[in-house]
TORTI-649646 format. One record per residue: residue number from 1; residue in three letters; x, y negated, z of N, C-alpha, C in turn. Coordinates in Angstrom, 3 decimals. Atoms other than C-alpha are relative to their C-alpha. Example, Ala and Ser with C-alpha at 12.3 -4.5 7.8 and 13.67 -1.06 7.14 Angstrom:
BEGIN
1|Ala|0.890|1.190|0.000|12.300|4.500|7.800|0.900|-1.200|0.000 $
2|Ser|-0.820|1.190|-0.060|13.670|1.060|7.140|-0.770|-1.090|0.730 $
//
This chain:
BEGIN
1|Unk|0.277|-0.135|1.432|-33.330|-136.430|112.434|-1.482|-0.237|-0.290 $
2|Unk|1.567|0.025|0.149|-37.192|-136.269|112.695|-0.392|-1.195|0.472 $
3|Unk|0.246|1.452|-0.480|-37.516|-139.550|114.803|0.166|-0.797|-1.237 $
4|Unk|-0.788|1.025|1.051|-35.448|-141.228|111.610|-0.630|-0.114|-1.714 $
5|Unk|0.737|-0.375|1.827|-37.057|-139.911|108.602|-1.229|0.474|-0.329 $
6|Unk|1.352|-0.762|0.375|-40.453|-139.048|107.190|-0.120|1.448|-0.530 $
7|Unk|-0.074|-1.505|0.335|-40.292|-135.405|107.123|-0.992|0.554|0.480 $
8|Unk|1.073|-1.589|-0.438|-42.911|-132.768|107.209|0.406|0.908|0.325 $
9|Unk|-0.822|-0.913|-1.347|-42.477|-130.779|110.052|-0.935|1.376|-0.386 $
10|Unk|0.148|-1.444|0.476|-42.325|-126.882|109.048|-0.714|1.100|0.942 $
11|Unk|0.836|-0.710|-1.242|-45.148|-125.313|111.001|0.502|1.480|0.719 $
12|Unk|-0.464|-1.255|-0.483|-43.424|-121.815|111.259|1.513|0.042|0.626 $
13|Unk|-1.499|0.460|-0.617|-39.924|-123.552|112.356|-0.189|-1.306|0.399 $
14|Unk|-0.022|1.393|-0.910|-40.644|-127.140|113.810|1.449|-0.554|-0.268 $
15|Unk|-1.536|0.588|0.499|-36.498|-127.609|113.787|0.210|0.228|-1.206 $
16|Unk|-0.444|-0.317|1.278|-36.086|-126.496|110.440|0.124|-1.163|-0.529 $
17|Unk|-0.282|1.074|0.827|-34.102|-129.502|108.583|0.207|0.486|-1.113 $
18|Unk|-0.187|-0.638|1.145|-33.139|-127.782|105.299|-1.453|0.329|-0.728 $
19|Unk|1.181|0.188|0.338|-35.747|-128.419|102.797|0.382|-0.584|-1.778 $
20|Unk|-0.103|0.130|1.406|-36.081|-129.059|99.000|-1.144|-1.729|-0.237 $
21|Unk|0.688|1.111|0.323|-37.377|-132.359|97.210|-0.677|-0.139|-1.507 $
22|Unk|0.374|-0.304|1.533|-39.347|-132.565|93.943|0.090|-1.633|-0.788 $
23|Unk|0.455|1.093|0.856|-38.910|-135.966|91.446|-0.320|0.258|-1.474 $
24|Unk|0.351|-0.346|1.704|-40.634|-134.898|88.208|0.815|0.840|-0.327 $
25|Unk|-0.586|-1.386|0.569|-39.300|-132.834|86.061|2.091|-0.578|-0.353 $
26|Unk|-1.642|0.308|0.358|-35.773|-134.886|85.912|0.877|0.526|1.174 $
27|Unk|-0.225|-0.762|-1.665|-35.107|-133.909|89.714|0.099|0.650|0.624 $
28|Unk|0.130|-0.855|-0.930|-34.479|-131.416|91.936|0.571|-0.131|1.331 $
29|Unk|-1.123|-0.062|-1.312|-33.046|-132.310|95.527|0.264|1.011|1.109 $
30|Unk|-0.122|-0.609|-1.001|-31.890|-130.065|98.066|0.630|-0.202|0.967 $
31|Unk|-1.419|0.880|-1.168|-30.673|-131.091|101.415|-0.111|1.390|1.160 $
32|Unk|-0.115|-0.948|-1.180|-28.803|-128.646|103.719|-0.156|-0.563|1.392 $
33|Unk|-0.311|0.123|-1.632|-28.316|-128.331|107.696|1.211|0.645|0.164 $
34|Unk|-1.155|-0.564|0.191|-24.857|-127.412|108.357|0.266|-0.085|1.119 $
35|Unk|-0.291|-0.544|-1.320|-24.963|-127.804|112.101|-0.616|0.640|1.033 $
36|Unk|0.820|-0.850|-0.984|-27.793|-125.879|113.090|0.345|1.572|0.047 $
37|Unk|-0.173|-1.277|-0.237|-26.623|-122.489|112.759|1.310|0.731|-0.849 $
38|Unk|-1.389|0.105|0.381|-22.786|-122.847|111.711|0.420|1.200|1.582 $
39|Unk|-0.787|-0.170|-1.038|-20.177|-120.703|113.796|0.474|-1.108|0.646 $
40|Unk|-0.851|1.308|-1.399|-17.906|-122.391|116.876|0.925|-0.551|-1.442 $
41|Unk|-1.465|0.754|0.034|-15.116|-124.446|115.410|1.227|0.706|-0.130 $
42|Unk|-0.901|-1.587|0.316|-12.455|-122.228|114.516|1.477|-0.388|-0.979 $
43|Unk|-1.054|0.131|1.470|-8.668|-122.013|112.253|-0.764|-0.197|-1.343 $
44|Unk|0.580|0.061|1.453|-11.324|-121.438|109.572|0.832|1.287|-1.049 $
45|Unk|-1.075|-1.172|0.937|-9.061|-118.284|108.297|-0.806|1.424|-0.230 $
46|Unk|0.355|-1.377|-0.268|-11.923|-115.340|108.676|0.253|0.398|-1.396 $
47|Unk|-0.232|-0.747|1.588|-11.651|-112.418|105.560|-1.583|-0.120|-0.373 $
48|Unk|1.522|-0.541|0.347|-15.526|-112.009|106.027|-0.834|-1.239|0.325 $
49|Unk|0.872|0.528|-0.454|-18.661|-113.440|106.140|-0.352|0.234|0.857 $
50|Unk|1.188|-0.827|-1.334|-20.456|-112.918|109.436|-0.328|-1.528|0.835 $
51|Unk|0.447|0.808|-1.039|-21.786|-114.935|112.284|0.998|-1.203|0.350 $
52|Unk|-1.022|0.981|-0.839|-18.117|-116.655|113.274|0.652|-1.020|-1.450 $
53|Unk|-0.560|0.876|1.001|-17.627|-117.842|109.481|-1.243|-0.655|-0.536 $
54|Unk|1.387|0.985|0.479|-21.287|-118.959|108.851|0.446|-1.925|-0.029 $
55|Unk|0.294|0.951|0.267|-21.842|-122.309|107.759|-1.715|-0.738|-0.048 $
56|Unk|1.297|0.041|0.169|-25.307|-122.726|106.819|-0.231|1.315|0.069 $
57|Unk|1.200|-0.826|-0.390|-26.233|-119.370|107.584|-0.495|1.367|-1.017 $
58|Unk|0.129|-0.183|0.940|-27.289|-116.389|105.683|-1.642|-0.333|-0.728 $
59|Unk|1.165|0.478|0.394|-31.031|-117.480|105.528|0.157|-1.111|-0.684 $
60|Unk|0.209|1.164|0.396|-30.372|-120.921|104.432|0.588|0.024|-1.244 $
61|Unk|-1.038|-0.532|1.019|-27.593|-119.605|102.152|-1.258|0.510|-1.361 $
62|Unk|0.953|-0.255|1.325|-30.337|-117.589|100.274|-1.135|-0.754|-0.316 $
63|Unk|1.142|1.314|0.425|-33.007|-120.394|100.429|0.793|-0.648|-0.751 $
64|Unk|-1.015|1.032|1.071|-30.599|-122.619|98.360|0.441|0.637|-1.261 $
65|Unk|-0.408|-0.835|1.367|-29.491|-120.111|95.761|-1.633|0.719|-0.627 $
66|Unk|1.456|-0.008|0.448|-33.664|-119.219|95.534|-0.227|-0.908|-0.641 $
67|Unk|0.640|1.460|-0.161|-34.300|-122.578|95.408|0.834|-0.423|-1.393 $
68|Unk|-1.031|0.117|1.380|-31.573|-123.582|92.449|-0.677|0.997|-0.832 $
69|Unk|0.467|-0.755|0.515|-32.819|-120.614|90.894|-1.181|0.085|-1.192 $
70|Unk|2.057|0.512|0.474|-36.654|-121.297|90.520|-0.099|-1.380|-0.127 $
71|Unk|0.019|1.587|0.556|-35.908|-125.087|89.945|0.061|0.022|-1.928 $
72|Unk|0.657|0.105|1.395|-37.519|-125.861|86.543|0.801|-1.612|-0.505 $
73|Unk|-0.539|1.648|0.167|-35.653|-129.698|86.839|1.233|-0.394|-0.802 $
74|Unk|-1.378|-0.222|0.820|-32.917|-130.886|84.495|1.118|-0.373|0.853 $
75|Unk|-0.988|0.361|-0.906|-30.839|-132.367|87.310|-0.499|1.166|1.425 $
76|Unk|0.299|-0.346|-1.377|-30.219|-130.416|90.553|0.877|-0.419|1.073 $
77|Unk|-1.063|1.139|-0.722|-28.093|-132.332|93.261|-0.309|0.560|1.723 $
78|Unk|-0.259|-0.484|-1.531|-27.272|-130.648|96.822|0.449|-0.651|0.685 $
79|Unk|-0.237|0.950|-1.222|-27.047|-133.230|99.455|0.694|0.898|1.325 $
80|Unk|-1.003|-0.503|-0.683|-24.385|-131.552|101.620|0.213|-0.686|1.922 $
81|Unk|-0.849|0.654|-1.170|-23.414|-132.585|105.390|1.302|-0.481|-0.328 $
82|Unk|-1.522|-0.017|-0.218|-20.254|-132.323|105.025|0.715|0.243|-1.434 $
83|Unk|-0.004|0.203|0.721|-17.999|-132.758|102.190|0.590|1.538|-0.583 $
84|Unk|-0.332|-1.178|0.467|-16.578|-129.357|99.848|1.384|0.126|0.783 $
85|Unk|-1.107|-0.359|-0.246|-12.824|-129.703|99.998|0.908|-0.965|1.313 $
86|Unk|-0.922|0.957|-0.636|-11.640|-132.738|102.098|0.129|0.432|1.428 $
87|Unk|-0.836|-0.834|-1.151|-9.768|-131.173|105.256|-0.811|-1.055|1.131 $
88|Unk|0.508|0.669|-1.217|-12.139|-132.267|108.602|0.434|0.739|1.131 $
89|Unk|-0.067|-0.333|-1.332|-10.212|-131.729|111.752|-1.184|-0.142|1.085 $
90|Unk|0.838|0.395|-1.644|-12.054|-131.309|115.036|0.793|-0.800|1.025 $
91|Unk|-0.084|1.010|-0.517|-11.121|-134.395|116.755|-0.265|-0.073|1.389 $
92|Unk|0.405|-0.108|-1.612|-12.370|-133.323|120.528|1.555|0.397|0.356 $
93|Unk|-1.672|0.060|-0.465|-9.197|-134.054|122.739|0.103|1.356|0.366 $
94|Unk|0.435|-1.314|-1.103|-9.897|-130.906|124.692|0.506|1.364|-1.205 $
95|Unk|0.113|-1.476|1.055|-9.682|-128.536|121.202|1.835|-0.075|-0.674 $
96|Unk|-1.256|0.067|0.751|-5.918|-127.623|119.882|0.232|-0.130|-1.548 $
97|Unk|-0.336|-0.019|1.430|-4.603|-128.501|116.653|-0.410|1.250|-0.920 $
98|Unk|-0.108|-1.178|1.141|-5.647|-126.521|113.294|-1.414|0.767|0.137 $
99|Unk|1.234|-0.482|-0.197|-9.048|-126.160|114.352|-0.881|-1.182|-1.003 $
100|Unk|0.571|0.738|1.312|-11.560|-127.369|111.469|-1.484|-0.373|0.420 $
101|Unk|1.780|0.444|-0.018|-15.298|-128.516|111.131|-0.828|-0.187|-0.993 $
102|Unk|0.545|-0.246|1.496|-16.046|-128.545|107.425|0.469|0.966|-0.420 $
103|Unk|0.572|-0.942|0.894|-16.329|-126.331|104.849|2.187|0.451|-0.054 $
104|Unk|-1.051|-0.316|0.873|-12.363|-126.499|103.852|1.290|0.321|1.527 $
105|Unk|-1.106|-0.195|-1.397|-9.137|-125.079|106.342|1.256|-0.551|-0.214 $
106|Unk|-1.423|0.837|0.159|-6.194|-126.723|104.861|1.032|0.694|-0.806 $
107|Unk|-1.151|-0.572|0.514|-4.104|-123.824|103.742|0.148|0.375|-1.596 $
108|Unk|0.019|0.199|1.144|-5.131|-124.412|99.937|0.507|1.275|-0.834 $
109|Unk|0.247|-1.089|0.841|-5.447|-120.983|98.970|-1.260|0.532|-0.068 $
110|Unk|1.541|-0.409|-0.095|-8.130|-118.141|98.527|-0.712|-0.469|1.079 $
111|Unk|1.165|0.329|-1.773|-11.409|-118.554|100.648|0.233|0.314|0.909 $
112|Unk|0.037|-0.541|-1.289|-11.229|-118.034|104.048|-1.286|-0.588|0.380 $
113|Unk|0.854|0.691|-1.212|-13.767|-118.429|106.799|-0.993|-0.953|-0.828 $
114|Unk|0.884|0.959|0.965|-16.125|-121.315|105.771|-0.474|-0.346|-1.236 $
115|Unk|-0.226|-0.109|1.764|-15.090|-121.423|102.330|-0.613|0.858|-0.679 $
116|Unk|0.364|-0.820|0.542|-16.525|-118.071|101.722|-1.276|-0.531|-0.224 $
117|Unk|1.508|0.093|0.401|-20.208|-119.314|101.701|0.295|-0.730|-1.601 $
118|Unk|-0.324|0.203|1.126|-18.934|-121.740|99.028|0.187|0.404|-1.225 $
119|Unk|-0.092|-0.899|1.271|-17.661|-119.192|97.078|-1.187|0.631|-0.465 $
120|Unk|1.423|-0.791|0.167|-20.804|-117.300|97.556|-0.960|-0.771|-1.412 $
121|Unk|1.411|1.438|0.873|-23.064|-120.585|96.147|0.497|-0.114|-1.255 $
122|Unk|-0.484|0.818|0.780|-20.608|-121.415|93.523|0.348|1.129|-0.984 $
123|Unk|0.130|-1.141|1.311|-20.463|-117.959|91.807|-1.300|0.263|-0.318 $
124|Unk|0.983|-0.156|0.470|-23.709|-117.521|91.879|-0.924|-0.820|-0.985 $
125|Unk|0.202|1.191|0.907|-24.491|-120.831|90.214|0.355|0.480|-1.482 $
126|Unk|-0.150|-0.751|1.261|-22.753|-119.090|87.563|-0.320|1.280|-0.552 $
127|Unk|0.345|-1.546|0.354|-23.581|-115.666|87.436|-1.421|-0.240|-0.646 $
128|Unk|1.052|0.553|0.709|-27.087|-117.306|86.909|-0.301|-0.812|-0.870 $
129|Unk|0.349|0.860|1.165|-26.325|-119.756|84.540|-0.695|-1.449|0.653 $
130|Unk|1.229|1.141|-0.390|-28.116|-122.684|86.483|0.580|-1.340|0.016 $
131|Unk|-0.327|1.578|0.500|-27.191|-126.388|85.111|-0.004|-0.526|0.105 $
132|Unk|0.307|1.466|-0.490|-26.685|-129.531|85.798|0.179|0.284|1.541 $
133|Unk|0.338|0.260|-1.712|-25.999|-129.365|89.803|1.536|-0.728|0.101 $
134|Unk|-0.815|1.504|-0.589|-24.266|-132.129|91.274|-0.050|0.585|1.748 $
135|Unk|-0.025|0.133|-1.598|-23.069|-132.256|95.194|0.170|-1.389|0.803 $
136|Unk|-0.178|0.978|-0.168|-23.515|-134.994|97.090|0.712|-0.102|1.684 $
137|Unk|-0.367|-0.503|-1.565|-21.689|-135.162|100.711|0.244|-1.001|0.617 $
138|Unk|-0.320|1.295|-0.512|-20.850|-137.369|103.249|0.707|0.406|1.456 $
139|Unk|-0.482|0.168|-1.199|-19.793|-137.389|106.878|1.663|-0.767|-0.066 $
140|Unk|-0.865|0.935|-0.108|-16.292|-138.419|106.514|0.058|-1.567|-0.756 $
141|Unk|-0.197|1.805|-0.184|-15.875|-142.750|106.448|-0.109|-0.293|-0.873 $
142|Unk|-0.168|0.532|1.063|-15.558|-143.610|102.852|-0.444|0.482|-0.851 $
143|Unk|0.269|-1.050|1.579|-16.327|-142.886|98.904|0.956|0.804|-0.375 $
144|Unk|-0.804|-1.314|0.773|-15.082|-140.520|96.955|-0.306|0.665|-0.881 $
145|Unk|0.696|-0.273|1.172|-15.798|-139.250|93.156|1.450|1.801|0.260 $
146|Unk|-0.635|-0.271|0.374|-14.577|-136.011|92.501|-0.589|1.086|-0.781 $
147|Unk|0.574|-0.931|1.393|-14.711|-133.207|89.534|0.778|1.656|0.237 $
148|Unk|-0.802|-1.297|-0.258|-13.905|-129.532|90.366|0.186|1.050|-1.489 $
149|Unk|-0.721|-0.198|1.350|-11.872|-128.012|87.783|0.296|1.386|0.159 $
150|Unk|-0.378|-1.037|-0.565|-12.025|-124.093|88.089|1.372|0.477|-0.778 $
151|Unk|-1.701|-0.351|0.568|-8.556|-124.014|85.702|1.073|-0.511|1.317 $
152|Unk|-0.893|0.309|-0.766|-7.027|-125.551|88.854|-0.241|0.451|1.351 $
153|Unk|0.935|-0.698|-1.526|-8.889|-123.669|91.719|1.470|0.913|0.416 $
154|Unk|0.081|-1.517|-0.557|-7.724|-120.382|93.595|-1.007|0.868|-0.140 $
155|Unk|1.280|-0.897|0.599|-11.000|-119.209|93.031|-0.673|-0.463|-1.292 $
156|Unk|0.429|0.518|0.980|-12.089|-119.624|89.911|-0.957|0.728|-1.126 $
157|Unk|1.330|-0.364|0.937|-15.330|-118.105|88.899|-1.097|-0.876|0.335 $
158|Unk|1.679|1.006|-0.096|-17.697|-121.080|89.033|0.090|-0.571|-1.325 $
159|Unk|0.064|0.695|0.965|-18.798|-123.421|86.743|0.486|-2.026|0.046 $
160|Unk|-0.494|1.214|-0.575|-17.086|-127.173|86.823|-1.055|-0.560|0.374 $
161|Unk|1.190|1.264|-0.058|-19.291|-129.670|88.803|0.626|-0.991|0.602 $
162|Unk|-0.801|0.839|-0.939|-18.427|-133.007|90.575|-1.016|-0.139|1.660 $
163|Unk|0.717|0.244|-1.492|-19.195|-133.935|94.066|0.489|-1.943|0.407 $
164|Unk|-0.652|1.472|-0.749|-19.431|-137.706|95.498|-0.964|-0.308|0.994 $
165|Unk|-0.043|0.430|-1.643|-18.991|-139.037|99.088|-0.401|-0.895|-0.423 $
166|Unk|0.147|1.469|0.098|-20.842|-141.876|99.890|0.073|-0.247|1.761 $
167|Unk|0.539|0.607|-1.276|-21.263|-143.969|103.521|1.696|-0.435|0.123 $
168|Unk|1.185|-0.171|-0.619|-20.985|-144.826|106.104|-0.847|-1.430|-0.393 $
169|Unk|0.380|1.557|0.294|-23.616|-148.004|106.122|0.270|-0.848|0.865 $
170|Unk|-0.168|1.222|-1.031|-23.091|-149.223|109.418|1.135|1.024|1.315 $
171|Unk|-0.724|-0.509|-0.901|-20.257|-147.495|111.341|1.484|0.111|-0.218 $
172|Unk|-1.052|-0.200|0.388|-16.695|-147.135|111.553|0.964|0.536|-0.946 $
173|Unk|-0.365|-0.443|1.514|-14.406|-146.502|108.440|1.414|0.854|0.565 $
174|Unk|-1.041|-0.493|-0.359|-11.942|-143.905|108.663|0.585|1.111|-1.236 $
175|Unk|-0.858|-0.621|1.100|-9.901|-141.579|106.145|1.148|-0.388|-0.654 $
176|Unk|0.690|-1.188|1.033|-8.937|-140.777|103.694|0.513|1.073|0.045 $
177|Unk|-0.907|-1.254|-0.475|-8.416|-137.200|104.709|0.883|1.065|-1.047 $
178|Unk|-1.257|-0.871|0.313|-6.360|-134.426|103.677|-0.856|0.510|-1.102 $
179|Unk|0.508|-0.892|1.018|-7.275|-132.602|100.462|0.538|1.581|-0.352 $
180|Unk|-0.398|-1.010|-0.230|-7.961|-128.714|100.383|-0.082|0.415|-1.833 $
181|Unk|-0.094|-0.087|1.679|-6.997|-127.479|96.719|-0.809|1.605|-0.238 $
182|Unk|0.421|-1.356|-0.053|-8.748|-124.067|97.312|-1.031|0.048|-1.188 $
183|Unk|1.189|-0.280|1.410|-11.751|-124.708|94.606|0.061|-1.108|-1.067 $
184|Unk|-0.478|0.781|1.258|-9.624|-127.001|91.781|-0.603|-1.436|0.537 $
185|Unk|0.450|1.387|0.187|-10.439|-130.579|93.170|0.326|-1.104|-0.896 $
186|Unk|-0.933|1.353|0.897|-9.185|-133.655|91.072|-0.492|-1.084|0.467 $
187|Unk|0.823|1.202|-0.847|-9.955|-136.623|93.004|0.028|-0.973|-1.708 $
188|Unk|0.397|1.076|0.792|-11.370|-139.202|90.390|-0.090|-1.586|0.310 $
189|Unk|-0.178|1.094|-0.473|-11.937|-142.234|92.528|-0.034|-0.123|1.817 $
190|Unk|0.046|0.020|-1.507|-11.288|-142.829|96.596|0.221|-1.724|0.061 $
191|Unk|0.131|1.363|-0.027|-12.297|-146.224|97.922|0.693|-0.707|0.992 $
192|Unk|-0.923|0.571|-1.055|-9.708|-147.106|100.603|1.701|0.576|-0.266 $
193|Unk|-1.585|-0.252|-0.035|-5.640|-147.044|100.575|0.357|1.731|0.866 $
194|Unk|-0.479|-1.123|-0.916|-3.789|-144.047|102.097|0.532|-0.567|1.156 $
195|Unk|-0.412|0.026|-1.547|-2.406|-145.975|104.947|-1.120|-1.046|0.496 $
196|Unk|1.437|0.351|0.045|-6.013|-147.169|105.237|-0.088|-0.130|1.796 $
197|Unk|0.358|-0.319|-2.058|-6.600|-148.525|109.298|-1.133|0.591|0.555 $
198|Unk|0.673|-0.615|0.255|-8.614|-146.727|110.859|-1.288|-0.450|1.293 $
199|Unk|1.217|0.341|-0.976|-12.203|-147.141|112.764|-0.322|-1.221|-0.189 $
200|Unk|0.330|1.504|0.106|-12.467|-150.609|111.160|-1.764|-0.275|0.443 $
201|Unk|0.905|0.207|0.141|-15.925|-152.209|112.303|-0.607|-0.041|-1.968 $
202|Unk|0.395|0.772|1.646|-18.293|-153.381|108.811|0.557|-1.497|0.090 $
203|Unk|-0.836|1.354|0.049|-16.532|-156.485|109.773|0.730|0.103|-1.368 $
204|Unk|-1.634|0.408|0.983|-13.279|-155.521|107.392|-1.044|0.421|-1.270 $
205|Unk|0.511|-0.596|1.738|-16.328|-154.582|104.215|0.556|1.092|-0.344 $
206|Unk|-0.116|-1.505|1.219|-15.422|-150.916|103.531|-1.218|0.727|0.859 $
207|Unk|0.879|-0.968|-0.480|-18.978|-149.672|103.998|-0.666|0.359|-1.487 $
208|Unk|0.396|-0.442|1.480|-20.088|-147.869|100.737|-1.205|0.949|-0.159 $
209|Unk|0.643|-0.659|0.787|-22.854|-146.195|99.041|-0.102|0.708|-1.485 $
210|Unk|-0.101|-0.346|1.477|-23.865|-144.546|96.061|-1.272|-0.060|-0.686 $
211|Unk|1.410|0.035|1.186|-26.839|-144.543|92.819|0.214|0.857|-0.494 $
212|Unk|0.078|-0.997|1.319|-27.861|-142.159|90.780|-0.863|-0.025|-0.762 $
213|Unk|1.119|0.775|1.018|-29.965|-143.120|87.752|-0.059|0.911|-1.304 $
214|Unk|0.292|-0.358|0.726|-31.300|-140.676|85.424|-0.731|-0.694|-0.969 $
215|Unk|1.111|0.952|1.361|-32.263|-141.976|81.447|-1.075|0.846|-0.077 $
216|Unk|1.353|-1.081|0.800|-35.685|-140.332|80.649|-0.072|0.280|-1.126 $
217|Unk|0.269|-0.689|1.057|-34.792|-140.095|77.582|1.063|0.527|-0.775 $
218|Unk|-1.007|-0.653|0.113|-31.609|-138.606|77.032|0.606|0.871|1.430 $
219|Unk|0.033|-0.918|-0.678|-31.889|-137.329|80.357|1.737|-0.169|0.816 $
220|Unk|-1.391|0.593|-0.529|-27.594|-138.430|81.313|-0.349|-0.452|1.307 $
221|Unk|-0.183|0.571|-1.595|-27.210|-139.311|84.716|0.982|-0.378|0.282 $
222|Unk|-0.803|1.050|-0.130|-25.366|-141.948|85.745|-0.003|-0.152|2.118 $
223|Unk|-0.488|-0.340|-1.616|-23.496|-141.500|89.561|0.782|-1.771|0.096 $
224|Unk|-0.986|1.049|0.200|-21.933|-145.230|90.349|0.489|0.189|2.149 $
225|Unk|-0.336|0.078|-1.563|-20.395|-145.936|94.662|0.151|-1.797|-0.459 $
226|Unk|-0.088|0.911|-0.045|-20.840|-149.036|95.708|0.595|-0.979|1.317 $
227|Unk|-0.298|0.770|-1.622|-19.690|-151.531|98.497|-1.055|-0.914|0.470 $
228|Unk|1.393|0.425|-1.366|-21.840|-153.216|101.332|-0.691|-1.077|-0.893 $
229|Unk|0.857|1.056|0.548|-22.835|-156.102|98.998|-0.182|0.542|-1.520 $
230|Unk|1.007|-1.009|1.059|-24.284|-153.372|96.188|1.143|-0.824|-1.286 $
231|Unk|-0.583|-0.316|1.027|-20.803|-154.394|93.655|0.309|1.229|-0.249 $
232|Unk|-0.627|-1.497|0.044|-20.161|-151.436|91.638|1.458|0.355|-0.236 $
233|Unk|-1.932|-0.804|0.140|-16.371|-149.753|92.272|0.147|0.671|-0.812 $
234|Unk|-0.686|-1.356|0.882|-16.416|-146.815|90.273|-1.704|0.689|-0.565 $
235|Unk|1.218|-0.930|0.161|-19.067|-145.156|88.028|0.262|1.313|-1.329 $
236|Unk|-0.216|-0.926|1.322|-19.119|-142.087|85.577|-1.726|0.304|-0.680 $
237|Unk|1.214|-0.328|0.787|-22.011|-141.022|83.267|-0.324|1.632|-0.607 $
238|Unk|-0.499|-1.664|0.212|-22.656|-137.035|83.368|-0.692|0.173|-1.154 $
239|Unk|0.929|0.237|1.280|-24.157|-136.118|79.854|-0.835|1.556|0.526 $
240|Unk|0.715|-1.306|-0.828|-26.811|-132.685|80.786|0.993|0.810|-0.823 $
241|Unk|-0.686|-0.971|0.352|-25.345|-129.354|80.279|-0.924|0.838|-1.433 $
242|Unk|0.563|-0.504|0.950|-26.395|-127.743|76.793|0.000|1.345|0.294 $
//
């Protein structure tokens, strides 16, 4: 991560990836770490928070809900590892079925396990009132627009926001996975078929990105995904929150 990117290295943590970004006053970025101090790999079913359902952690947990907090910016946009709801098996031959690796466990009810931090972030977003936040995620293969709808949740004390997948740029394409309905998803746009092959090189063109283009003077932000030769697939236009 530090070899790859121009990051200022955190004199009192050296590894510390989780870190905030400032662009004027239209901006706020925050990008987590979600595999430095996550539990093992797991069903994903705990009742509690603790050590074996961590995700990010409870330090990082309250740096991010600080951080949202004391952001003065009209946009705030959480760059995620991993995506909210879309079901990520653990894929090591060696590990048995029903064992997870993102945030979501499959059984599309209340939180469990992982999910709980979620809940944590996503009430508090509301309990505080704090506007405009966008998620942005990635690790699994393809795009993906979507709009969380707490009339269609299991949990449903947040405030609606969307989240969109972008990548990869240069690596194998694979999905489109399973969807966990636990915090109201509504998929809006997914950029590959359901019987979609899988591990294609960038040979077969499904390598995607995304833009995000705030007006300065209405302040709207505009989310589009794009494919390897920058046409745009799918775009929406968020208007700010009054």
């Amino acid at each position: 991560m530090f070899e790859y990117n121009p990051f200022r290295i955190n004199q009192l943590d050296p590894e510390q990836i989780y870190r905030a970004f400032q662009f004027g006053s239209l901006l706020d970025g925050f990008m987590l770490d979600e595999r430095s101090y996550r539990g093992p790999n797991s069903p994903n079913r705990q009742a509690k928070l603790d050590a074996d359902s961590a995700f990010l952690g409870s330090q990082q947990t309250e740096w991010l809900k600080a951080s949202l907090k004391q952001s003065c910016a009209t946009w705030r946009v959480i760059a995620s590892d991993m995506p909210i709801s879309l079901v990520v098996p653990d894929a090591n031959p060696d590990v048995p079925k029903g064992i997870f690796e993102a945030w979501a466990n499959a059984d599309n009810g209340a939180p469990l396990g992982l999910e709980l931090e979620v809940k944590e972030i996503l009430g508090f977003i509301k309990r505080e009132n704090i506007k405009n936040v966008v998620w942005v995620t990635a690790d699994v293969h393809y795009a993906q627009a979507t709009y969380y709808d707490p009339s269609r949740a299991q949990f449903s004390d947040f405030k609606p926001f969307w989240e969109f997948v972008g990548g990869p740029i240069n690596a194998g394409t694979f999905g489109p996975n399973d969807l966990d309905t636990t915090f109201g998803p509504d998929l809006r746009y997914v950029s590959i078929p359901a019987n979609n092959p899988q591990n294609q090189s960038p040979a077969a063109m499904q390598q995607y990105y995304g833009r995000a283009k705030i007006d300065p003077v209405d302040r709207a932000m505009t989310v589009s995904l794009h494919d390897l030769n920058g046409k745009s697939l799918w775009q929406v236009k968020l208007d700010v929150e009054a």
